[in-house]
Legacy VTK file of the C-alpha trace (Angstrom):
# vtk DataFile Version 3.0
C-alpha trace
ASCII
DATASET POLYDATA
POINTS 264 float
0.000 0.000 0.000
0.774 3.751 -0.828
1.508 6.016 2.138
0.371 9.575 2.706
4.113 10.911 1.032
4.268 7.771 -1.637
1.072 9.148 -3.070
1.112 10.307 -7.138
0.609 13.712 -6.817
-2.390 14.996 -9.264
-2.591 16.199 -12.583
-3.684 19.115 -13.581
-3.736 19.121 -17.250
-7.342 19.318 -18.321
-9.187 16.442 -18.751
-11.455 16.820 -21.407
-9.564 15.610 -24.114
-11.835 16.535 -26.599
-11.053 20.013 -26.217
-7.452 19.532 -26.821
-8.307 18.042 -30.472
-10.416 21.224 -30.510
-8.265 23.777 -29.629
-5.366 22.159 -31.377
-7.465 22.176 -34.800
-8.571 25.463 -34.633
-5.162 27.150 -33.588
-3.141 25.397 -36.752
-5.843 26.683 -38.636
-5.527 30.418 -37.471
-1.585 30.364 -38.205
-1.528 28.582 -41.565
-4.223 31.225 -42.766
-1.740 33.675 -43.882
1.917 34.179 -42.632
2.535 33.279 -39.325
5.256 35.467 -37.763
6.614 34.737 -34.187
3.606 37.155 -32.859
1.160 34.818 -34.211
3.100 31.806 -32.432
2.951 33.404 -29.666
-0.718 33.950 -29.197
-1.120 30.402 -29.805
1.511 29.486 -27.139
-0.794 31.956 -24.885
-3.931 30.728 -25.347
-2.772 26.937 -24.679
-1.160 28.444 -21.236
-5.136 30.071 -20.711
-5.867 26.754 -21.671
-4.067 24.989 -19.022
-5.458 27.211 -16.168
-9.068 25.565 -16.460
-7.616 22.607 -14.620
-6.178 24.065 -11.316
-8.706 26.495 -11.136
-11.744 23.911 -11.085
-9.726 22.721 -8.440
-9.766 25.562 -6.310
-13.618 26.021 -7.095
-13.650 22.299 -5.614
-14.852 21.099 -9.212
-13.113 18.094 -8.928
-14.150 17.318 -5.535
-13.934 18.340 -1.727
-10.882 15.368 -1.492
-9.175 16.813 -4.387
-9.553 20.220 -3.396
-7.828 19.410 0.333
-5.031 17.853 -1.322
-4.324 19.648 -3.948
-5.391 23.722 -3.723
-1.976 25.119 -2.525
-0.626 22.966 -5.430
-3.232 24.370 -7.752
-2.904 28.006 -6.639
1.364 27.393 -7.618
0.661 26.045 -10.777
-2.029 28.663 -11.798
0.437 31.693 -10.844
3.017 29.588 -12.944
1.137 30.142 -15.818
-0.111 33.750 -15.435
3.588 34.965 -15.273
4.618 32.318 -17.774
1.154 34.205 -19.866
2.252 37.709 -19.291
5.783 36.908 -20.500
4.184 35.724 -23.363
1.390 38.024 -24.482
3.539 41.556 -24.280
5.434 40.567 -27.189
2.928 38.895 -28.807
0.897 42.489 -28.434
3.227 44.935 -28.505
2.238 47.316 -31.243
-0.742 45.577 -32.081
-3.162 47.473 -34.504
-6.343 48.535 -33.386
-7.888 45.699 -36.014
-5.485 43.317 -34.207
-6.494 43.759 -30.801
-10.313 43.747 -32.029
-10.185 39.772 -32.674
-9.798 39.461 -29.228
-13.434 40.510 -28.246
-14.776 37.264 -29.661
-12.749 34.888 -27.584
-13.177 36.778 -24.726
-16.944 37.413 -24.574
-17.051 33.030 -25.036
-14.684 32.546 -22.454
-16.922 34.473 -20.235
-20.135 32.736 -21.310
-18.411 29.445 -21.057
-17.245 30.343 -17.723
-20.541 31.830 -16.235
-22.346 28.536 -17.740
-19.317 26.706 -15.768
-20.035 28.469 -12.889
-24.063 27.511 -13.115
-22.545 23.819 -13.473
-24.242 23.671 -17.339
-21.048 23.226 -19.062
-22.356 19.969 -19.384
-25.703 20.766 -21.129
-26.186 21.634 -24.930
-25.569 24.779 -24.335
-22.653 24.724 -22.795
-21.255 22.323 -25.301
-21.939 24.443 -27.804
-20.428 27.211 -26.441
-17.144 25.275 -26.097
-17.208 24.418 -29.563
-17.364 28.096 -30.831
-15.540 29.831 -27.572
-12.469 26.728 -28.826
-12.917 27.885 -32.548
-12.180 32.136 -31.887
-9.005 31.030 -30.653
-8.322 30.992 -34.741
-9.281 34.921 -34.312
-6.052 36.626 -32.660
-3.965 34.070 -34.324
-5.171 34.604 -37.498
-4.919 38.386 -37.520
-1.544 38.572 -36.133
-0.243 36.292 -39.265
-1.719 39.107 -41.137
-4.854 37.605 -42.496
-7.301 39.858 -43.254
-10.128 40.756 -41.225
-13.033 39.456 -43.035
-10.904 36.192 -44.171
-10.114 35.502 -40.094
-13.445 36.302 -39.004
-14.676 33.648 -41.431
-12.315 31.133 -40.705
-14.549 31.792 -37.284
-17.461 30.913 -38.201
-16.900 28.091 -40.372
-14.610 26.352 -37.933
-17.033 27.329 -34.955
-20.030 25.441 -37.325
-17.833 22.666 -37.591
-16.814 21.739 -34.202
-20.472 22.318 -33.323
-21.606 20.160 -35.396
-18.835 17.577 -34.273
-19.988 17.900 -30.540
-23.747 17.138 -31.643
-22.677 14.074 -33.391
-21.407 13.315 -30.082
-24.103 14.263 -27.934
-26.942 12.612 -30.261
-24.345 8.908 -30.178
-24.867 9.418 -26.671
-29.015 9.680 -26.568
-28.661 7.369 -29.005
-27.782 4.384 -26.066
-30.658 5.636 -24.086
-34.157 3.999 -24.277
-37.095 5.811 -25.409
-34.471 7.793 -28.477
-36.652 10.273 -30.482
-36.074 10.337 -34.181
-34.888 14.099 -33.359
-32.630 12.775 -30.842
-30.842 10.000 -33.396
-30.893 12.728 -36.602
-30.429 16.076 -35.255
-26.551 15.732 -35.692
-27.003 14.755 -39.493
-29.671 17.731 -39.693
-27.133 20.305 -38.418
-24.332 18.958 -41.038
-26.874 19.625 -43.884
-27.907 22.638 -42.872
-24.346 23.612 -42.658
-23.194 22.717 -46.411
-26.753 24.300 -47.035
-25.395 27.963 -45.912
-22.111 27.406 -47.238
-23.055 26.266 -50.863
-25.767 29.405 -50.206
-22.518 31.987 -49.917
-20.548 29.765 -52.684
-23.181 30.679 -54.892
-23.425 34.358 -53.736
-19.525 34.645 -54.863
-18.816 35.306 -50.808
-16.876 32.070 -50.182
-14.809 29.856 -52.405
-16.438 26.225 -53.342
-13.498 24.681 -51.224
-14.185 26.714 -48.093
-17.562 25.819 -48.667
-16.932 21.601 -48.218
-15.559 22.564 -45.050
-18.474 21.216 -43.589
-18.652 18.017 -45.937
-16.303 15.447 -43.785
-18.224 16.134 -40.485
-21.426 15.841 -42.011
-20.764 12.608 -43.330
-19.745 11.284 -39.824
-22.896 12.521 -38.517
-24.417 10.360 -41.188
-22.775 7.576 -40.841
-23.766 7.738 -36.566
-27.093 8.255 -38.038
-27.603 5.111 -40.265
-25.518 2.712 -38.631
-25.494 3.395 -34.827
-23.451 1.214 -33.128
-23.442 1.204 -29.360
-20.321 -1.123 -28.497
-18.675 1.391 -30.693
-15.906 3.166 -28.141
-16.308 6.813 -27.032
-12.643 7.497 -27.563
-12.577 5.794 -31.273
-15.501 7.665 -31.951
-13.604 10.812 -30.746
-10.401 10.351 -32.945
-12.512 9.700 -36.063
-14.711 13.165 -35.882
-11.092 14.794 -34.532
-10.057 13.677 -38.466
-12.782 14.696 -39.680
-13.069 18.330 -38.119
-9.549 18.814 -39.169
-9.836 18.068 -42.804
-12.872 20.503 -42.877
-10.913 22.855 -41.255
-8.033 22.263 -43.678
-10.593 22.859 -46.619
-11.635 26.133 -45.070
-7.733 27.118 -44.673
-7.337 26.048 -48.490
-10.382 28.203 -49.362
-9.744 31.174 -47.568
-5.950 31.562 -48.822
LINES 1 265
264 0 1 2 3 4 5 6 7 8 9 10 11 12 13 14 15 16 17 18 19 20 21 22 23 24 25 26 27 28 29 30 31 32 33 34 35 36 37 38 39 40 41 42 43 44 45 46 47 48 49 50 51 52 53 54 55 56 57 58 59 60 61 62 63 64 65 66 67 68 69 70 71 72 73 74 75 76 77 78 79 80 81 82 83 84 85 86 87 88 89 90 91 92 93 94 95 96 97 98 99 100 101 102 103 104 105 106 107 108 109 110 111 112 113 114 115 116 117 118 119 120 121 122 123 124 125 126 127 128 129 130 131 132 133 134 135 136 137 138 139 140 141 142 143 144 145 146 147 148 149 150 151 152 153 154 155 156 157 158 159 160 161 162 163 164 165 166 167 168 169 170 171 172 173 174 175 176 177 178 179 180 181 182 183 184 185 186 187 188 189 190 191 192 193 194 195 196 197 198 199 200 201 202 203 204 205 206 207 208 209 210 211 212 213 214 215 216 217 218 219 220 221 222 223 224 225 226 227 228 229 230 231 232 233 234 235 236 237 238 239 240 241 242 243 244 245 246 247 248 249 250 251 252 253 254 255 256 257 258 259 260 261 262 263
């Protein structure tokens, strides 16, 4: 047996992996947009170290238990002033001399952060809602990246919203795999992912047509959907969470790659 001092300390890296593949996705994305200078790397080095606070500080708000909290808060208050030094460090050069423009991309990220974080504080990070937000608060992170590689305004703010679509529609595929298991599913509850994917290419072959996005850009959507629809027609419940996790990370990439591709 383990004593008291022979005890693993905890981690604190986040645990929702998901969100990694999320984050990961949509920060590659903002940085292969246009040029990516050291300023841009930097912003995505700082928003992985904002990132990495969510863990210590659900552990202070006792998240992650009462046990956890006892053992681990003065451990979780070091690691979270870590970071905000280690962030600081990090974000005055990445900011320094920023353009007006430049420093506008950050209002979308930050006004998600805070609705993720209220909805965190509510304890409905867990709901629809608060999935959803995750998805699109994970997708700005493309915003400040994008705009200091020097994308343009109007091309970052629409790798936005396509990636944000995207990743929301990958968390409902999720979500409805999940009802799915449950007795008493609703035809809604089995197709709604599927629904959201066409309604997706829908608006995207809409501005395709309209000349306002590129016919690549607008198959971003495409490899998602066709997850969704493959969930849909063949749902298979000994399929495992985490394979099903890696396959609609693959498929959220590509889509995103196709937006990238578009956009240039």
């Amino acid at each position: 047996m383990l004593t008291d001092r022979a005890k693993p300390r905890p981690s604190l890296l986040p645990r929702e992996h998901g969100a990694y593949a999320q984050l990961g996705i949509a920060l590659l994305a903002g940085l292969c947009l246009a040029r990516p200078g050291v300023r841009a790397v930097l912003q995505g080095l700082l928003t992985v170290l904002v990132f990495l606070t969510s863990e210590p500080l659900m552990v202070l708000l006792g998240r992650r238990g009462a046990e956890l909290r006892r053992q681990a808060s003065r451990q979780a208050g070091t690691r979270l002033g870590q970071l905000g030094v280690v962030a600081l460090l990090v974000a005055i050069p990445a900011w320094a001399g920023a353009t007006p423009v430049q420093f506008a991309s950050l209002i979308a990220p930050i006004l998600l952060a805070l609705g993720l974080f209220t909805l965190f504080l509510a304890k409905r990070e867990h709901t629809p809602l608060g999935e959803g937000a995750t998805a699109w608060a994970m997708a700005s992170a493309a915003c400040p990246v994008a705009f200091l590689a020097e994308a343009t305004p109007l091309k970052g703010f629409q790798l936005f919203f396509l990636l944000g679509a995207v990743l929301f529609v990958g968390m409902t595929v999720v979500r409805g795999h999940l009802l799915s298991l449950k007795p008493g599913m609703t035809f809604w509850s089995r197709s709604h992912p599927a629904l959201l994917g066409f309604l997706l290419l829908a608006a995207t072959t809409a501005l395709a047509l309209t000349h306002r996005l590129s016919w690549m850009a607008a198959l971003c959507g495409l490899p998602i959907t066709g997850m969704a629809l493959e969930v849909w027609i063949r749902p298979r419940p000994s399929r495992p969470l985490k394979q099903l996790g890696w396959l609609l990370a693959a498929a959220s990439a590509l889509g995103a790659a196709l937006a990238v591709a578009g956009l240039r």
